[in-house]
C-alpha positions in Angstrom: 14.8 -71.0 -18.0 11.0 -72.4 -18.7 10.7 -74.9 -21.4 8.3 -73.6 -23.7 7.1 -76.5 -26.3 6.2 -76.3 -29.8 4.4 -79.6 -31.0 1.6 -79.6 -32.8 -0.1 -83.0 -33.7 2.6 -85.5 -32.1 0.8 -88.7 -30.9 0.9 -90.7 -28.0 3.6 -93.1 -28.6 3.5 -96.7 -28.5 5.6 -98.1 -30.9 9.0 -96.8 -32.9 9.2 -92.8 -33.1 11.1 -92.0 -36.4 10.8 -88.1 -36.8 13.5 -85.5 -39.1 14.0 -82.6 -39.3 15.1 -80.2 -42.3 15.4 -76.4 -41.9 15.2 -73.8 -44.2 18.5 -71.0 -45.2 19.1 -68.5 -43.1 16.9 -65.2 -44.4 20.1 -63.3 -45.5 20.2 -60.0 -47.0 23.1 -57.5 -48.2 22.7 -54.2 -49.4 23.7 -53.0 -52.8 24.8 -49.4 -51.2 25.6 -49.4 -47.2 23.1 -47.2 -45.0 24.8 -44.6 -42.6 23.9 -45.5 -38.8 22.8 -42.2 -36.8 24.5 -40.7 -33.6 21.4 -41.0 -31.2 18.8 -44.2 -30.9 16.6 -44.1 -34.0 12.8 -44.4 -33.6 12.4 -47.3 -35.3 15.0 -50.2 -35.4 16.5 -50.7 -38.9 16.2 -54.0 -38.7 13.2 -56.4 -38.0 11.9 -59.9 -38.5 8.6 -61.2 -37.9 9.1 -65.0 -37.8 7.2 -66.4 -40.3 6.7 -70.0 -41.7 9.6 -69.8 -44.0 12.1 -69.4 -40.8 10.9 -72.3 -39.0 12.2 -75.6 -39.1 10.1 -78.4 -40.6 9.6 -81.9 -38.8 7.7 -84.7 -40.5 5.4 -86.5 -40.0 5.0 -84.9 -36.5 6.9 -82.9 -34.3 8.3 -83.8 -30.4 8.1 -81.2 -27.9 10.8 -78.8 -28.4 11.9 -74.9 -28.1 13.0 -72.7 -30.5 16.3 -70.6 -30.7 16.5 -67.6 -32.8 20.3 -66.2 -34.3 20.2 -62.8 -35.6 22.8 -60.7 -37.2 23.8 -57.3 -38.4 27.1 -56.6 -40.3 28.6 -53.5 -41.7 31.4 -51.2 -42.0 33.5 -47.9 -39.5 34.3 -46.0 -42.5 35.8 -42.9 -40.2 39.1 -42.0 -39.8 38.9 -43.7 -35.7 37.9 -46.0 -33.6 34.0 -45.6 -33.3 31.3 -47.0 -30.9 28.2 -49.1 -32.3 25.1 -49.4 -30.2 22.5 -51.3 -29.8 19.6 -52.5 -28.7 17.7 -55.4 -29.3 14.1 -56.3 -28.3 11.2 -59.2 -28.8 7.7 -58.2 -29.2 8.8 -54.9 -28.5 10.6 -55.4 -25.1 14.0 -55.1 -24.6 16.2 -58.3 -24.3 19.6 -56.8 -24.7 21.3 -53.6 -24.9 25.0 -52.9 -24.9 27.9 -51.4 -26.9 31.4 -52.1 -28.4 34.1 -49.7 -30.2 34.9 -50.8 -33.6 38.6 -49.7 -35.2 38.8 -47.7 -37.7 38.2 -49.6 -41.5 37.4 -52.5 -39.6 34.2 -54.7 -40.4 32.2 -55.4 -37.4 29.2 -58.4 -37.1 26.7 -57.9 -34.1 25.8 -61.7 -33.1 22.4 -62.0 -31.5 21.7 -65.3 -29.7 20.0 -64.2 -26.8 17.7 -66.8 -25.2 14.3 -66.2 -25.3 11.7 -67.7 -23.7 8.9 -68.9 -25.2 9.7 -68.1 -29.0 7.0 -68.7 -31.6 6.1 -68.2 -34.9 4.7 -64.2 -35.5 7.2 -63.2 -33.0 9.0 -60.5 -33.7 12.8 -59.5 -33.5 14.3 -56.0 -34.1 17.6 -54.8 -33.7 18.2 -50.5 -33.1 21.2 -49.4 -34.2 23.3 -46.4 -33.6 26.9 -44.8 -33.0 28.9 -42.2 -30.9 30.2 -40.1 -33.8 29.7 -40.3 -37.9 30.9 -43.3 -40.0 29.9 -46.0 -39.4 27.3 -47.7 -42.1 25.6 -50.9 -41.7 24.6 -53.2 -44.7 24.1 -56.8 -43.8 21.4 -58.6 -41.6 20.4 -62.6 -40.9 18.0 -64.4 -39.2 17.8 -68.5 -38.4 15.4 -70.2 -36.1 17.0 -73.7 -34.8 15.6 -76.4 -32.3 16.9 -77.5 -28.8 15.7 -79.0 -25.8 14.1 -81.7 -27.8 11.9 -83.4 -25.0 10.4 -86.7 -25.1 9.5 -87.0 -21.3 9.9 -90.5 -21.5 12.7 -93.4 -21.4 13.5 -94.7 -24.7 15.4 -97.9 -26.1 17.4 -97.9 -29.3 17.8 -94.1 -29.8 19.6 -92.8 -32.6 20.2 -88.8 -33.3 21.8 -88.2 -36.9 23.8 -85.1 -36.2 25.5 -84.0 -39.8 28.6 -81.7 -40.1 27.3 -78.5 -40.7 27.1 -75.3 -38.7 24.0 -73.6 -37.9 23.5 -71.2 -39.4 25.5 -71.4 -42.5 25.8 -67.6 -43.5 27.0 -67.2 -47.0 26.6 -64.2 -48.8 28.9 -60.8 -47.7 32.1 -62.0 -47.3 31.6 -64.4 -44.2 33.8 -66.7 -41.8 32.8 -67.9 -38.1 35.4 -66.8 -35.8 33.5 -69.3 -33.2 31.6 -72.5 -33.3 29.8 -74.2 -30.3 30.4 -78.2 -29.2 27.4 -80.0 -30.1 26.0 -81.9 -26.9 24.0 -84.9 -26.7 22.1 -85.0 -23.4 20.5 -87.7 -20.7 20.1 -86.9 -16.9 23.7 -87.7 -15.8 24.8 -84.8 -18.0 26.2 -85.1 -21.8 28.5 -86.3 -24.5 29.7 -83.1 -26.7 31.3 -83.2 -29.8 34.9 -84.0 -28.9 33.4 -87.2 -27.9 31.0 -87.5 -30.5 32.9 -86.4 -33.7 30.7 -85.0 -36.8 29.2 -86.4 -38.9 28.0 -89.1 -37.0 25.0 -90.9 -35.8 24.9 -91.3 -32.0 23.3 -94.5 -30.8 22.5 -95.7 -27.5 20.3 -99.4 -25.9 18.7 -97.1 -23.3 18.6 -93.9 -23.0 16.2 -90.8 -20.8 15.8 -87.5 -21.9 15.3 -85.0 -19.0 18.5 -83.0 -17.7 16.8 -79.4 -17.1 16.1 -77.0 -20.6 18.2 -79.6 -22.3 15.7 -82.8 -23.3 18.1 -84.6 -26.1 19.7 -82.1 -27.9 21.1 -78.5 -26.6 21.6 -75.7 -29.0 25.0 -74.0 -27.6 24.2 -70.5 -29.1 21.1 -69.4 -28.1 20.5 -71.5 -25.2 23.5 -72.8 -22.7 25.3 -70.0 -24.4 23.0 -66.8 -24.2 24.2 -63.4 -25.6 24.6 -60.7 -27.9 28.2 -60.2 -29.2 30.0 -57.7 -30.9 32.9 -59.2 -33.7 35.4 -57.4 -36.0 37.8 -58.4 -38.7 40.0 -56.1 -41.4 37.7 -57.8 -44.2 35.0 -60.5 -43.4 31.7 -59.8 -42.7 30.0 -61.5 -41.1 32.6 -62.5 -39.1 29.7 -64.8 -36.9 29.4 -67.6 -34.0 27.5 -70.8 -35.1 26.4 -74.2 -33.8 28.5 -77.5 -35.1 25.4 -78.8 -36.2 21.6 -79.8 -35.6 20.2 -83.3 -35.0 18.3 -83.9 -38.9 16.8 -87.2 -37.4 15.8 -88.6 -34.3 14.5 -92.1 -33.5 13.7 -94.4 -30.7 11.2 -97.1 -29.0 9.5 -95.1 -25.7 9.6 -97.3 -22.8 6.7 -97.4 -20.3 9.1 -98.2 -17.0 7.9 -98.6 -13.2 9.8 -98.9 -10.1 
């Protein structure tokens, strides 16, 4: 996959880079009375996102080059008396990324997990999920969206790097009635390969004396749901929803001294 870089304003470094990195709740929503899904492919998707300001993560004072990762989700209920299948189809800017289908037991809960890649994501993108089902009840009421940052991509050795990686998942869904039946290992990456977060442990801030960025669509830091791991999901529990996948964590801070090295 192309790395696609959003940095707007980052320097040419000669002394010590100290950047972080804070990002915004995930744009949740629940609705106070659950909408029936129809039996054929709707004309419109019931649920959209245009990715605005608010959704994107904020580095100060500049940004490094990096890509962004969108999560979405949609949560609701099979209210019917059987087993059901839930369809869907999900697109960006209007083209299909993903398409697919799962059968959801009766009274069950179900969470559709969206971390497809997608290649050069940017703010005023737009992501829309269609929504339908194979016979009558099935309702849908829940839906999430979270931009997060990989492939963080100094092209350049460094000395002295640190990356503060805190113990929290990303996203963080909290409102419905939610639980992540899976959460990704976060990695830490150089051109030999990388260091995930059995090694690593959370929280914790990972040093190294020298270190390159550069392993393909990795740079320092690799977003596990939405980039090595790229997919749309279907989930189901008796009572939670959203029942969702999430990342271990998110580097918050990122410093090191760029090395100009000749051989």
């Amino acid at each position: 996959m192309a790395r696609s870089p959003n940095c707007t304003g980052a320097p040419l470094f000669k002394g010590r880079v100290d950047v972080t990195i804070t990002y915004p709740d995930p744009d949740e929503t629940l609705l106070e009375t659950p909408v029936a899904l129809p039996t054929s492919e709707p004309a419109e998707a019931q649920i959209s996102y245009t990715l605005a300001s608010g959704h994107m993560p904020v580095w100060s004072p500049y940004e490094l080059p990096h890509i962004l990762v969108a999560n979405a989700y949609a949560g609701g209920q099979n209210t019917a008396g059987s087993a059901t299948t839930l369809y869907y189809r999900v697109r960006h800017n209007g083209t299909d990324i993903a398409t697919g289908s799962g059968s959801v037991s009766a009274g069950n809960f179900w969470t559709l997990n969206m971390y497809k890649y997608i290649a050069g994501l940017a703010l005023g993108d737009t992501i829309a999920i269609s929504l339908w089902v194979g016979a009558s009840g099935m309702t849908w009421d829940y839906k999430a969206c979270v931009v997060k940052v990989s492939a963080i991509s100094p092209d350049v050795s460094m000395a002295d790097l640190k990356i503060v990686l805190p113990n929290k998942k990303r996203p963080t869904l909290t409102i419905g009635n939610p639980f992540w039946w899976s959460e990704s290992r976060v990695e830490v990456c150089w051109d030999g390969g990388q260091i995930d977060s059995n090694t690593l442990g959370l929280p914790k801030t990972f040093t190294a004396l020298l270190w390159r960025s550069g392993r393909a669509n990795a740079g320092l830091f690799s977003a596990q749901f939405g980039v090595t791991n790229s997919n749309v999901s279907l989930s189901q529990h008796t009572s939670y929803r959203p029942y969702y996948a999430a990342d271990t964590s998110a580097p918050t801070a990122i410093s090191y001294t760029p090395l100009n090295l000749r051989v």
